[in-house]
Backbone as a printed PyTorch tensor [residue, N CA C, xyz], in Angstrom:
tensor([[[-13.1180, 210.0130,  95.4110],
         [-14.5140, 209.6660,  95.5060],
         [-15.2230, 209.9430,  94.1820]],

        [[-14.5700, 209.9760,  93.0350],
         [-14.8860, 210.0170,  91.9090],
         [-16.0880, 211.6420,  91.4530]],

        [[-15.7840, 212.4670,  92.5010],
         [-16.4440, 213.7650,  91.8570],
         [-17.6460, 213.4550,  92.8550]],

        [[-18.2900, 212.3830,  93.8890],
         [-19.0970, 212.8130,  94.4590],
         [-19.1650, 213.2620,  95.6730]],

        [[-20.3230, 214.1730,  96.2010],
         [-20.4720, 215.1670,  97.1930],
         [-21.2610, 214.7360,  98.2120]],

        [[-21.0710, 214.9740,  99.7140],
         [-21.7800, 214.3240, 100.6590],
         [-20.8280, 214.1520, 101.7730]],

        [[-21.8420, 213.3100, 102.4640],
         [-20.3040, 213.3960, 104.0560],
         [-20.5040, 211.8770, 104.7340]],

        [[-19.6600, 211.5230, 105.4520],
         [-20.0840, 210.1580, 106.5160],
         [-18.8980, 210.0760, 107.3470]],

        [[-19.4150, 209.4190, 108.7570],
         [-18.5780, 209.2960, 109.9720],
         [-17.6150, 208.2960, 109.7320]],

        [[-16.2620, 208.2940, 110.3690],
         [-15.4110, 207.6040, 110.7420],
         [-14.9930, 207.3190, 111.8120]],

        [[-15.2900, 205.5920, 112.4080],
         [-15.0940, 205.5430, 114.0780],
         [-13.3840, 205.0280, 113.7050]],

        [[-13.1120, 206.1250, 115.2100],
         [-11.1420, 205.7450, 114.8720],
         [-11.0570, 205.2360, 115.5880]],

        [[ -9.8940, 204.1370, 115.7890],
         [ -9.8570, 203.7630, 116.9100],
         [ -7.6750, 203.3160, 116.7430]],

        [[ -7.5010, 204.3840, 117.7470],
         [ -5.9690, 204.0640, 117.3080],
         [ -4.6600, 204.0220, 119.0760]],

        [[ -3.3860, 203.7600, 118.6730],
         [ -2.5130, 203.9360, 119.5920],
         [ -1.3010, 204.5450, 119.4750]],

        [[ -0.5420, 204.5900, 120.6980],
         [  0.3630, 205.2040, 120.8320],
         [  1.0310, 204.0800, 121.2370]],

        [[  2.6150, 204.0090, 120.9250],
         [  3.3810, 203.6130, 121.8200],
         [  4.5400, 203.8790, 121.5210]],

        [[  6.1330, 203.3220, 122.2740],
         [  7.4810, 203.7930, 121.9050],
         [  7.6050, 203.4250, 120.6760]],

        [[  7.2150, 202.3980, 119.7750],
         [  7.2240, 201.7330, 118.5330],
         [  6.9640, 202.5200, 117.4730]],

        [[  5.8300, 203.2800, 117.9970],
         [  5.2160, 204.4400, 116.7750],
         [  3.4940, 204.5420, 117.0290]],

        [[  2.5660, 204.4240, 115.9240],
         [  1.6380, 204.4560, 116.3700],
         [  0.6470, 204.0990, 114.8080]],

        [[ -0.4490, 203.2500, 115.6610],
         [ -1.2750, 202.7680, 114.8470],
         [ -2.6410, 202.9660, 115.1300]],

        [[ -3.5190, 202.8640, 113.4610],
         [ -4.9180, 203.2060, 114.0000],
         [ -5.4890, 202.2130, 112.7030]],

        [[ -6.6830, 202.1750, 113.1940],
         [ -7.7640, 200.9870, 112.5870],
         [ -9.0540, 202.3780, 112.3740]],

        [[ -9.9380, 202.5120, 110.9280],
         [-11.1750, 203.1030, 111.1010],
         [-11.8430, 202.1140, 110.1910]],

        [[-13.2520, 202.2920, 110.3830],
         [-14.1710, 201.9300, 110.2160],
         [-15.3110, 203.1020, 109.3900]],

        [[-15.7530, 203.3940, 108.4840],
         [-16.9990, 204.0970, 108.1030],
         [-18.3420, 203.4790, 108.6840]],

        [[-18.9320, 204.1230, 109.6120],
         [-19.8380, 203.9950, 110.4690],
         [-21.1660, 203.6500, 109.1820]],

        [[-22.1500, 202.1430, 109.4570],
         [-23.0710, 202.2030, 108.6990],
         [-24.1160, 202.8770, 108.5690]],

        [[-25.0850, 203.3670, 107.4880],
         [-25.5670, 204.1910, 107.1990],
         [-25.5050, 205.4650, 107.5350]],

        [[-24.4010, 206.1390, 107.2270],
         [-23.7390, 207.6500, 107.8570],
         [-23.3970, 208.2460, 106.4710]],

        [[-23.6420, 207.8700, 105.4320],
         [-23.2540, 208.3200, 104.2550],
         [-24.5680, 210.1040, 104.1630]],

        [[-24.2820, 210.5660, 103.3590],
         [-25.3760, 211.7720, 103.2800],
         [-25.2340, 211.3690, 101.8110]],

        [[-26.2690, 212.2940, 100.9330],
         [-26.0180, 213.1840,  99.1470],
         [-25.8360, 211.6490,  98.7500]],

        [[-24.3690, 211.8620,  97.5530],
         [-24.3630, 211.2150,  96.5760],
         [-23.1060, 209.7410,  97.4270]],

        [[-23.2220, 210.0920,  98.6530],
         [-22.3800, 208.9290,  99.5840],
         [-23.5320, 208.1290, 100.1610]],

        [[-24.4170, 208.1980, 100.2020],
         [-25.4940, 207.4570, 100.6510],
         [-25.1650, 205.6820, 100.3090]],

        [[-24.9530, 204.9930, 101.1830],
         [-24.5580, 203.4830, 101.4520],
         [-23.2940, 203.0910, 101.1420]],

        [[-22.4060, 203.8560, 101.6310],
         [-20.9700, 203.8160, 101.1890],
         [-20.5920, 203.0820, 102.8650]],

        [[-19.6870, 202.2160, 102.5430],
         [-19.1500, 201.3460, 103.2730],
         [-17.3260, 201.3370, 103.1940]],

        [[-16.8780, 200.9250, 104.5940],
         [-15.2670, 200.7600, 103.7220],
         [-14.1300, 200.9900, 105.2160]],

        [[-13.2350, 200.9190, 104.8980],
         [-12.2140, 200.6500, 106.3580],
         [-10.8150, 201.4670, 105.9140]],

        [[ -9.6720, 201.3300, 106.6180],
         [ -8.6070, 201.6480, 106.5620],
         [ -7.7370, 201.5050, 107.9520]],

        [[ -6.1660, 201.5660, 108.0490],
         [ -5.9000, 201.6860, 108.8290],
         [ -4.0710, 201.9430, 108.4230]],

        [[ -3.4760, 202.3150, 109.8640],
         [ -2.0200, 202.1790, 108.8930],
         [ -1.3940, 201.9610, 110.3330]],

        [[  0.3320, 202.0140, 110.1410],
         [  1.4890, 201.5780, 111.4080],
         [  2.1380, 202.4630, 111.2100]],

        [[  2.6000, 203.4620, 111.6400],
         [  3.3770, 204.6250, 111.6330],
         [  4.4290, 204.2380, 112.5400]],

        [[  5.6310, 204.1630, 112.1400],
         [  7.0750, 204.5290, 112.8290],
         [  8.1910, 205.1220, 112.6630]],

        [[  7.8740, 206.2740, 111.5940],
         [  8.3860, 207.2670, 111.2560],
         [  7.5130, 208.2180, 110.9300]],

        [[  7.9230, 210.0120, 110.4830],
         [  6.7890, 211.2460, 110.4960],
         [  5.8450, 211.2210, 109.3910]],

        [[  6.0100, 210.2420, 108.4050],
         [  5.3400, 209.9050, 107.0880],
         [  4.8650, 208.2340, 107.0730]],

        [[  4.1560, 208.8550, 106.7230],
         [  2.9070, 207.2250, 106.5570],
         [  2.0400, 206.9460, 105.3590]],

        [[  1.8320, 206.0990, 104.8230],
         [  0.6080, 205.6780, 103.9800],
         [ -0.7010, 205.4000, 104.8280]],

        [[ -1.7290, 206.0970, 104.1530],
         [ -2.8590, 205.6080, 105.0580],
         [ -3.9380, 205.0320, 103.6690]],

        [[ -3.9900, 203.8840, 103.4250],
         [ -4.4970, 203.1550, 102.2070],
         [ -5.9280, 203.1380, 102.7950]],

        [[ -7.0820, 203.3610, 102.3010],
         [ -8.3860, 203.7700, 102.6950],
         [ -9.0520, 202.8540, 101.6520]],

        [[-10.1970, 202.1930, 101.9590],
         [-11.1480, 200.6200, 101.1540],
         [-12.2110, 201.4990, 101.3250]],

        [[-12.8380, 201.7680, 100.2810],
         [-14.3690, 201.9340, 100.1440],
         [-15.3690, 201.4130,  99.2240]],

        [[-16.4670, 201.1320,  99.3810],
         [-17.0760, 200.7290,  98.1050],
         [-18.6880, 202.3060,  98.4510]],

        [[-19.1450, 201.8270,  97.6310],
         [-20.9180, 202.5330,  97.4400],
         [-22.0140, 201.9450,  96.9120]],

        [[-22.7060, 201.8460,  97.0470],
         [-23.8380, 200.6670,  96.8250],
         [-24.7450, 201.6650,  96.1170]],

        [[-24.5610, 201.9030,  94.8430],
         [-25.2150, 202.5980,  93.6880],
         [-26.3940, 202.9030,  93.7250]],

        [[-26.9660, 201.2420,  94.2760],
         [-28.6840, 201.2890,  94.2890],
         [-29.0200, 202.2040,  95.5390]],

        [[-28.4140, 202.1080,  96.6120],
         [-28.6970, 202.6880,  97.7940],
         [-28.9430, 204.2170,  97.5710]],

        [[-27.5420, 204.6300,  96.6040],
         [-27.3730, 205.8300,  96.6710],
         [-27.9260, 207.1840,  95.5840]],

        [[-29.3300, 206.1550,  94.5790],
         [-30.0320, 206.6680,  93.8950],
         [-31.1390, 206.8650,  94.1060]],

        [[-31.5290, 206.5950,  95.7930],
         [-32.7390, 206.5680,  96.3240],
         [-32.9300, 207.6970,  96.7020]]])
């Protein structure tokens, strides 16, 4: 997050099954606090073994977040 400080929600939304298990999130809009203020962005991954990549998309909307 490039050194900045602040917090925001993540709605999860994931599963289980014999296959392994997968989840989809979402950064909830306007949930950013501080220097996260209008930060937007997703992720999700497929787990079918004990190690996973979880590749995470965010952006921040600069103007938002100098207000």
């Amino acid at each position: 997050m490039a050194g900045k400080k602040g917090t925001f929600i993540i709605q999860h939304i994931g599963a289980f099954s014999a296959q392994g298990a997968c989840s989809d999130w979402t950064i909830l809009a306007d949930s950013g606090t501080a220097d996260l203020v209008g930060i937007t962005g997703n992720g999700s991954y497929a787990a079918t073994s004990e190690t996973v990549d979880m590749p995470f998309n965010y952006t921040i909307d600069e103007a938002l977040s100098e207000m």
